[in-house]
C-alpha positions as CSV (number, residue, x, y, z in Angstrom):
1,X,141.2,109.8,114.9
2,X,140.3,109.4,118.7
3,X,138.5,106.5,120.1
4,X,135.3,108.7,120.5
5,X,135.2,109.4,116.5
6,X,136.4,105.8,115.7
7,X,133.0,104.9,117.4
8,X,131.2,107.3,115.9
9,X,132.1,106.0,112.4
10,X,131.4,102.2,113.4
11,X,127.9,103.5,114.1
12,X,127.8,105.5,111.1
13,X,128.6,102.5,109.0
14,X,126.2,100.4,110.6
15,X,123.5,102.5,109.3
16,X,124.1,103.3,105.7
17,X,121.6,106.2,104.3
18,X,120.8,107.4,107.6
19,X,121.8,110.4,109.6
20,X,123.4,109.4,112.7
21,X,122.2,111.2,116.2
22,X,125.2,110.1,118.9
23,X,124.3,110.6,122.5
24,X,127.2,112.4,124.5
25,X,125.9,112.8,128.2
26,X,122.9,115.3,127.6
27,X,122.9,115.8,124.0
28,X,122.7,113.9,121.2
29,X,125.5,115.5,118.7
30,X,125.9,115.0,114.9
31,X,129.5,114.9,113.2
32,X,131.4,115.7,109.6
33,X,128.4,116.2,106.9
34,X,125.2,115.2,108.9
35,X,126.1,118.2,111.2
36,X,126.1,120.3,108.4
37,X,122.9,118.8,106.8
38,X,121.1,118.5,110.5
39,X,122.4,122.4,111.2
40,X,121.0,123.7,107.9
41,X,117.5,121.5,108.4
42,X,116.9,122.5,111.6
43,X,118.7,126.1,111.8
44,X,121.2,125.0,114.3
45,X,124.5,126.5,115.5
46,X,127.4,124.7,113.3
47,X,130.6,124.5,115.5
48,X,133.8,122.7,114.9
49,X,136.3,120.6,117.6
50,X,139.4,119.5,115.5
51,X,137.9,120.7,112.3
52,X,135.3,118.3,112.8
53,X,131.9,120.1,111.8
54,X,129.4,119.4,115.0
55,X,125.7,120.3,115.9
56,X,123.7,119.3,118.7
57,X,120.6,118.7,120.1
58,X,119.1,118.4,123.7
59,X,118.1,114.8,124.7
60,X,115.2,116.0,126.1
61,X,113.5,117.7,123.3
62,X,115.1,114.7,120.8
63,X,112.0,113.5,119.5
64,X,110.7,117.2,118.5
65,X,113.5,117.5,116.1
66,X,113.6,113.8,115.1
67,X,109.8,114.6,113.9
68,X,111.0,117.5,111.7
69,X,113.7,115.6,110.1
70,X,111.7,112.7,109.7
71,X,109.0,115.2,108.1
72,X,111.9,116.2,105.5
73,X,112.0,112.3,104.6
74,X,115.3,111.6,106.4
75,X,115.8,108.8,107.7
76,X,117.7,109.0,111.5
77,X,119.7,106.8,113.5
78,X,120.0,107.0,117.4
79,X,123.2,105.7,119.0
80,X,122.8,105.9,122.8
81,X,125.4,105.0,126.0
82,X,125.0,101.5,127.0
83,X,126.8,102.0,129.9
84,X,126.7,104.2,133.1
85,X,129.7,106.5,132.4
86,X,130.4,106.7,135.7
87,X,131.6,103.5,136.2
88,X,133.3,102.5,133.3
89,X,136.9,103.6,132.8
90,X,137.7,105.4,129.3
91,X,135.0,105.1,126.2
92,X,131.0,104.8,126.8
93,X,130.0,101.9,124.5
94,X,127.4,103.0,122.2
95,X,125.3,101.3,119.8
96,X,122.4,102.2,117.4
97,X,119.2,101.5,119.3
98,X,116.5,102.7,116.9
99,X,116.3,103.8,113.0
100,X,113.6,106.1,112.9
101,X,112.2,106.2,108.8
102,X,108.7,108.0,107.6
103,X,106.9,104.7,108.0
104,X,108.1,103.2,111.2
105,X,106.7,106.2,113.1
106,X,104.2,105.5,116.9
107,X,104.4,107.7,118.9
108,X,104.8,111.7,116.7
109,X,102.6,114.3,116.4
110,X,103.2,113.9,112.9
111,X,101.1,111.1,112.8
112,X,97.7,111.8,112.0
113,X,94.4,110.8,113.2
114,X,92.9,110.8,109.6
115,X,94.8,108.0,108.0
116,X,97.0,105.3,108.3
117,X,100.9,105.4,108.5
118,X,101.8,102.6,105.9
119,X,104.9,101.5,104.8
120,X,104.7,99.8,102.1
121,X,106.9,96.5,100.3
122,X,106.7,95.4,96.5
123,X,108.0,92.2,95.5
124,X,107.3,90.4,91.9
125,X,107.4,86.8,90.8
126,X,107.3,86.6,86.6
127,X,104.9,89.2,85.9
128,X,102.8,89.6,89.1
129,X,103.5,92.3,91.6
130,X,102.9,91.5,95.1
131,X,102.4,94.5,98.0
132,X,102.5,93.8,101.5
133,X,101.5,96.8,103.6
134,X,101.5,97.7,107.4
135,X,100.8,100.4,110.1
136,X,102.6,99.8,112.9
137,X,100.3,101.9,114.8
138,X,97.1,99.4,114.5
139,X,98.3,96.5,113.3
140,X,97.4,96.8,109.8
141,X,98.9,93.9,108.1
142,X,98.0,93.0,104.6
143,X,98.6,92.0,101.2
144,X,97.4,92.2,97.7
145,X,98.6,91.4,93.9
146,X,98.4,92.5,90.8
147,X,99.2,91.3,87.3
148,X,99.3,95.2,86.0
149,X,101.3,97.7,87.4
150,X,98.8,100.1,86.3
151,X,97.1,99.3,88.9
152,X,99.3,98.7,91.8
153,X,100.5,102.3,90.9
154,X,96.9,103.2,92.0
155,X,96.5,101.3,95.1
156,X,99.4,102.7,96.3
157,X,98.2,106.0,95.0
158,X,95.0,105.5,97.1
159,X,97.3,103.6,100.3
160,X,99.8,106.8,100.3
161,X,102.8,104.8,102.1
162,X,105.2,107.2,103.7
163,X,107.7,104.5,102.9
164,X,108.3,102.1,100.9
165,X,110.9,99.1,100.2
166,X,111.4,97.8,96.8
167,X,112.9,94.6,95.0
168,X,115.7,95.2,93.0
169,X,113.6,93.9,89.7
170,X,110.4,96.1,91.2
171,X,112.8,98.9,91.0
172,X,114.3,98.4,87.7
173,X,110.6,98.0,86.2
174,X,108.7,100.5,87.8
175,X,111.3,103.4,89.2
176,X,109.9,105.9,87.0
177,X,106.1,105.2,88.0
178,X,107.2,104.9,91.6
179,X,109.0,108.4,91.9
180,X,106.2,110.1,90.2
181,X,104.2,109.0,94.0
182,X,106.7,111.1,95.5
183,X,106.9,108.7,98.5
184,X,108.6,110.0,101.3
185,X,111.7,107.7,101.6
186,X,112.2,104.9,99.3
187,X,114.3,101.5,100.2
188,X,115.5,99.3,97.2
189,X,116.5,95.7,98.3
190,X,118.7,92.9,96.9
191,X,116.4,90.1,95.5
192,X,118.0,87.5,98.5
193,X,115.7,89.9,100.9
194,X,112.7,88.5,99.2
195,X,113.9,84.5,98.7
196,X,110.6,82.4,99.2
197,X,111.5,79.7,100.9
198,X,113.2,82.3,103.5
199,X,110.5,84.7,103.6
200,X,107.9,81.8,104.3
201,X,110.0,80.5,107.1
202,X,110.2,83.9,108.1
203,X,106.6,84.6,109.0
204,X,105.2,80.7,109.8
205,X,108.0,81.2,112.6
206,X,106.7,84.9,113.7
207,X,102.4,83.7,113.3
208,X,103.5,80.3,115.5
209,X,101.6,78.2,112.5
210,X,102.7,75.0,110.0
211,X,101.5,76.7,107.2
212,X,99.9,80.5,105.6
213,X,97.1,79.1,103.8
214,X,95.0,79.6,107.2
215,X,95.7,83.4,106.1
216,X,93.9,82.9,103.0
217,X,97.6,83.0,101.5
218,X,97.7,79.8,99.1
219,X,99.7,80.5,96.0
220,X,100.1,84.2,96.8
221,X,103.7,83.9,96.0
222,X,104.6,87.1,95.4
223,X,102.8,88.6,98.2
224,X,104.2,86.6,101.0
225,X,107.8,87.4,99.2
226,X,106.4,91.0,99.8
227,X,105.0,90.5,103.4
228,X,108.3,88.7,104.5
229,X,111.2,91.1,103.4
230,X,108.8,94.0,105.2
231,X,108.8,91.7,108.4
232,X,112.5,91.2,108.7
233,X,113.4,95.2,107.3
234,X,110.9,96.5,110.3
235,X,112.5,93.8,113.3
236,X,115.9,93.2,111.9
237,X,117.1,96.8,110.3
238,X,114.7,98.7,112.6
239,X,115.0,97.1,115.5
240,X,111.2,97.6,116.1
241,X,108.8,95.0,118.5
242,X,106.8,92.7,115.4
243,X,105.1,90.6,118.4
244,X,102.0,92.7,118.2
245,X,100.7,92.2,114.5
246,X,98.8,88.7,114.9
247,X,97.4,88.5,111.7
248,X,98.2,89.1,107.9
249,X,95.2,89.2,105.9
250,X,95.0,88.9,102.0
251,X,93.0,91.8,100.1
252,X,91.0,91.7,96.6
253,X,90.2,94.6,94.6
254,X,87.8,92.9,92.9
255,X,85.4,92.8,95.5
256,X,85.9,96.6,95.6
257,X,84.7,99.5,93.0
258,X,88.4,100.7,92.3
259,X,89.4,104.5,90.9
260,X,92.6,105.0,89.2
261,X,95.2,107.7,90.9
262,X,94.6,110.2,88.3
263,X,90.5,110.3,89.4
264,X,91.3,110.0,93.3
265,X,93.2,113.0,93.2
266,X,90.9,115.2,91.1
267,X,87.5,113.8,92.9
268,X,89.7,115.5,96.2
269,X,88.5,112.8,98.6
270,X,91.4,113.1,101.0
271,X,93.5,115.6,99.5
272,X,92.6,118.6,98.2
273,X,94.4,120.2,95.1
274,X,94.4,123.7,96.1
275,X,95.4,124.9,99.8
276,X,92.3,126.5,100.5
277,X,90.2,123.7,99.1
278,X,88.1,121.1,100.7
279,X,88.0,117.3,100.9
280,X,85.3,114.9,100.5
281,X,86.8,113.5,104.0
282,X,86.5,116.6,105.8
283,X,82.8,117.4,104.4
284,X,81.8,114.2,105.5
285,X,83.7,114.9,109.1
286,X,81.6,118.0,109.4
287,X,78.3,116.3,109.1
288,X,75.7,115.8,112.3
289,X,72.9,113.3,112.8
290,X,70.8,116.1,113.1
């Protein structure tokens, strides 16, 4: 293995479940199996140095094809050069700099002006479910809990996360329910990611206050479990900026006339169930004052 490749794998291994892009001068270039996936997604030319399957892409026009595979629910890592090659002698240290998911998306033109790009994290305490959700793009933060999973299944039926992080005992519970949303990319999470007393440290530390009831947040256990593994999965294995969300804000249904998944999809009201058909959404955008 040469020292390039021994790098490459460190990287690799640093970000489990994602394909890895490795900048090399002008390129970014893919090795061993995510060549051959990224070649086959993107109808690239598959080459081999050392028997080592390769494909690459221009750094230029990176973010075009980081969009497509991002569209496919993949989730990408970038490792770039933190050094000027010319003036180090031997390897360019690399690291991963960003891990680019279906939620964690700002600035892509797959991002639409319609909706909201959630990403979405379920956490439960006994038998309530608590959801945090957040856009990254406006600052959306909020949270909500539920005693049925009925209907947390058709909030986030209504929410439509692109991604979503899920407890281990959320996941054993509800996996079934959950795939049937065919969310885009789904993380499952050891329990310790959602520990209460370090989740609540967690966010008192990031909103600069002694305490979360100024939220509205007393005895929402569950959702601030929820609110604070999503806040260290977007800064810590994401490496995104978390300083501009100022505020977490708790939300009641009941306050709200609620419609369960099955009638949101067949009233069409954002999506329509036919490819030629029309939305309640777009009708609505087609209206004048006139």
């Amino acid at each position: 293995m040469t020292p390039m490749m021994a790098q490459w794998h460190a990287c690799k291994k640093a970000a489990p479940g994602a394909l890895l892009l490795f900048r090399l001068g002008d390129f970014y270039e893919a090795f061993e199996d995510d060549a051959t996936l990224i070649a086959k997604e993107l109808d690239l030319t598959l080459t081999k140095r050392q028997e080592t399957p390769m494909a690459g892409i221009p750094a230029h026009t990176c973010e075009t094809y980081v969009d497509r595979l991002v569209s496919k629910g993949f989730r990408v890592a970038i490792a770039e050069q933190m050094e000027d090659p010319k003036a180090v002698k031997g390897i360019v240290k690399r690291e991963i700099v960003r891990l680019i998911t279906p939620g964690s998306l700002i600035n892509s033109t797959l991002l639409n002006d319609k909706s909201n790009n959630f990403m979405a994290c379920l956490a439960q305490v006994n038998s309530i479910y608590g959801l945090a959700i957040l856009d990254l793009t406006t600052a959306d933060f909020r949270v909500m809990e539920f005693q049925k999973s009925d209907d947390l299944l058709d909030e986030l039926g209504r929410l439509d996360p692109k991604e979503i992080i899920v407890s281990e005992k959320c996941w054993k519970n509800l996996q079934l329910s959950l795939e049937e949303l065919n969310i885009s990319s789904t993380v499952v999470r050891e329990e310790w990611h959602f520990d209460h007393k370090f989740v609540y440290e967690s966010l008192i530390k990031h909103f600069r206050v002694h305490t979360l009831d100024g939220f509205g947040l007393k005895g929402m256990t569950a959702a601030i479990n929820a609110a604070g593994a999503l806040m260290t999965y977007v800064k810590d294995d994401l490496n995104l900026n978390f300083s501009h969300i100022k505020i977490i804000a708790p939300h009641h249904l009941s306050k709200y006339m609620t419609l369960d998944r099955i009638t949101q999809r067949h009233l069409e009201l954002v999506d329509p169930l036919h490819d030629k058909g029309k939305t309640l959404l777009k009708i609505l955008d087609s209206c004048s004052d006139g």
